[in-house]
N, C-alpha and C positions, 0 to 999 in steps of 0.2 A: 307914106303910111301903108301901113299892111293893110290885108284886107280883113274885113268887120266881120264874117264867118271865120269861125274854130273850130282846126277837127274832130273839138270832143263835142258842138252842135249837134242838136237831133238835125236830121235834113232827107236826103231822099234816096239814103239807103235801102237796097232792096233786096242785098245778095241773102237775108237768109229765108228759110223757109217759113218760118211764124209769120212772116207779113202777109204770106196768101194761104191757110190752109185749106182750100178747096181743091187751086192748085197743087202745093204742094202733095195731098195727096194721091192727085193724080199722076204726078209726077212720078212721086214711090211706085204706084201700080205699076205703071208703063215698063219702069225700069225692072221691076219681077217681073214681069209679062214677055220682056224682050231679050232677056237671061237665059244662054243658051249653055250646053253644058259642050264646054274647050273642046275641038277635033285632036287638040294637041296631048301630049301627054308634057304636066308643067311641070312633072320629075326631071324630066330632059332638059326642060328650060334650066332647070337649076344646074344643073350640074354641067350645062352647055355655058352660062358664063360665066364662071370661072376660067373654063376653057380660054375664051377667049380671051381673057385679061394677061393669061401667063404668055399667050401666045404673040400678043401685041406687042410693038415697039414701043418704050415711051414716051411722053410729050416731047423728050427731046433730051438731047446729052451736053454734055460742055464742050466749047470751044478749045481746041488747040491753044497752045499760047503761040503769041504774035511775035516771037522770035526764039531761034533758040536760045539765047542769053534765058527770057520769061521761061523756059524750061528748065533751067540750073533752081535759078530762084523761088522756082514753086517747091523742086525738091531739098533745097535747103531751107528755105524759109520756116517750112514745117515739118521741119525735120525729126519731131515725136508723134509727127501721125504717120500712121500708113497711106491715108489717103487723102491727098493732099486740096483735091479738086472738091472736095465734102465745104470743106470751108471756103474756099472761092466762090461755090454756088450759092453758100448764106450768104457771102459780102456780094453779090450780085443780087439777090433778094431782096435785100434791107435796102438797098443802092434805088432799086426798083419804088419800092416800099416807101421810102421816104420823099421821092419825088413826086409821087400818087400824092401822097401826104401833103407835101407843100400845094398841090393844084386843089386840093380839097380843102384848105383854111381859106384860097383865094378864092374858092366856091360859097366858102363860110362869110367872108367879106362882105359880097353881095346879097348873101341871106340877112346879114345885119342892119346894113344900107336900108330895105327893104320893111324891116319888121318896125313894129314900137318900140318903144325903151322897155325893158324888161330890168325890172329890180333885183339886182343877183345877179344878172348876166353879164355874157363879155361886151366888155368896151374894143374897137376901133382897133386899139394900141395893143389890147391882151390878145387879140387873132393875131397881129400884126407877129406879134412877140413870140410864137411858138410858130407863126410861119417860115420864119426866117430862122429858129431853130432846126425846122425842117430841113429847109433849106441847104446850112452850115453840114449837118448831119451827111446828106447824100455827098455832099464836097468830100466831106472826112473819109465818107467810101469808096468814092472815086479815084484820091490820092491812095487809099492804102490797094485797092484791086492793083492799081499801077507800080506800085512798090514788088508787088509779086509778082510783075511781070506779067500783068494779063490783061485783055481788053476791058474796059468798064462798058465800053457802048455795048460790047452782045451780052443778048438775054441767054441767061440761065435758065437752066429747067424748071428752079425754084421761083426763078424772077417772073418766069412765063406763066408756073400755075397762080403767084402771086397777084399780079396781075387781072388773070381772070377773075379769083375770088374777089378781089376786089372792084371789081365794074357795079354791083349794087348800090355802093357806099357811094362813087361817084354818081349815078342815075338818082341818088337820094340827094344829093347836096345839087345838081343841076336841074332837080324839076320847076319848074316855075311852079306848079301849086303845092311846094312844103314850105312849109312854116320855120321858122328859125330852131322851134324847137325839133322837129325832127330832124332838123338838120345838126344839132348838136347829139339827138342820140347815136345820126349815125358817126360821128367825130369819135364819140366815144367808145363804139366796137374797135375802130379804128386804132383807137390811143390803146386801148387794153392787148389788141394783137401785137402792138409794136412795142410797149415797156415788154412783154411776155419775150418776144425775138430777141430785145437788146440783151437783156439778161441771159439767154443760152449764146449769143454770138459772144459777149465778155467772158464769159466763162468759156468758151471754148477758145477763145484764143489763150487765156491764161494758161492752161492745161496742155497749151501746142507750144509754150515755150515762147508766145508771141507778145510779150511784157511791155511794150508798149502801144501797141494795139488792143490789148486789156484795157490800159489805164484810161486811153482817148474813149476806148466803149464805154467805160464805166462812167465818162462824163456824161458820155448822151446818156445812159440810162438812165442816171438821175433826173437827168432837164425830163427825158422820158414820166418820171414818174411824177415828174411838177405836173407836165400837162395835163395827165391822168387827172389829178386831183385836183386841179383847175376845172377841167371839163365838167368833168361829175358833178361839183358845186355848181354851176350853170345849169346843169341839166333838172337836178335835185331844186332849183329855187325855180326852176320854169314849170315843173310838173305844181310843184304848190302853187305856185299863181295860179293856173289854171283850173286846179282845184278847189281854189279859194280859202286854203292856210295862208296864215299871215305867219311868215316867216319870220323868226326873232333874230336881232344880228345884238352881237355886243361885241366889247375889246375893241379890238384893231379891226380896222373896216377892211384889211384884207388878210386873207391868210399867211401863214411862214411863209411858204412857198411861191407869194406872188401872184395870187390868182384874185379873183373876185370875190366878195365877201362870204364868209362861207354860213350856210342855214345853222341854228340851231330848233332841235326840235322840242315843240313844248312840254 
């Protein structure tokens, strides 16, 4: 069983300033009191980092390909782009992206394990079910990066910033004191960035003459946009519990799409 405090409990928050204003006020003083005026000139600062941004290397470039034959094939493969390595770096992205993704439903796993039953929410089988479309998904990009003749294990620039951005999402689905329900809203940033990418990587393949790597995209997109809509229903009947709407369900106890029963509002 989870535990019997909820983050929406009053408890023994302190961070803001209405809990003490004696303090607080003093605090304000101090801080005009201790307000000095810049030795610097902040014109300089501005115009000093820009500076340095054009000046910088950045996070990183693309990997040579791993043989010359993967050099023919990168420039035939996409052979209506000019620049061939643009799309490589999305399918090292998403490659990225969707493996993040499957350790973050097995994150999800354990936050379920963990919590009560939540009415609306996912069962066991529906994490399970879009884990392992995760899963399939990074496979599908692995075999096609290799079709182009490129490495799938090195990170991309794209993969790398990916990556980063995404270490929150994971810190939110691994803390031991979130709740299932945070842990579905961070699912959800999640699901929204990744339907948003599948959709520009289908379409750009389509556009590169890449016709059947369109069509395989255009399958995850869809599962994409199941999960989407799965999620949100979870998240949307978790915020009402907690609020204490009684969620109305009618029809079919679960949605077209295979998800959990979806709210209606009264």
């Amino acid at each position: 069983m989870s535990n019997p405090v909820e983050p929406a409990d009053a408890g023994r928050n302190r961070t803001g300033v209405a809990t003490s204003p004696r303090d607080s006020k003093a605090s304000i003083e101090g801080a005009r009191a201790a307000t000095v005026t810049p030795r610097f000139d902040l014109q300089e600062m501005t115009i000093a980092r820009p500076a340095f941004s054009t000046a910088d290397e950045p996070v990183g470039t693309m990997p040579p390909p791993a043989s010359i034959k993967g050099v023919a094939k990168a420039a035939v493969q996409v052979v209506q782009g000019e620049h061939p390595m643009v799309f490589l770096d999305l399918l090292g992205e998403r490659l990225a992206f969707e493996r993040t993704g499957t350790r973050l439903y097995d994150a999800l796993l354990t936050k379920l394990q963990a919590a009560h039953d939540h009415e609306g929410g996912p069962t066991r089988v529906d994490v399970e079910e879009i884990r392992d479309d995760e899963l399939r998904h990074a496979g599908l990009l692995k075999e096609a990066i290799e079709r182009m003749g490129a490495d799938p294990t090195a990170v991309t620039p794209s993969a790398d910033i990916t990556a980063v951005a995404s270490q929150g999402l994971v810190a939110v689905l691994t803390d031991a004191r979130t709740t299932l329900t945070e842990a579905l809203k961070a699912i959800l940033i999640a699901e929204l960035a990744d339907t948003d990418a599948w959709s520009m990587l289908s379409d750009l393949a389509s556009r590169l003459g890449q016709d059947e790597l369109a069509r395989q995209f255009q399958g995850a997109l869809q599962e994409e946009q199941q999960h989407l809509a799965r999620v949100r229903s979870w998240v949307t009947a978790s915020v009402d519990r907690m609020a204490g709407v009684q969620p109305q369900t009618g029809g079919s106890s679960r949605p077209p799409d295979g998800g959990s029963p979806r709210v209606r509002r009264p």
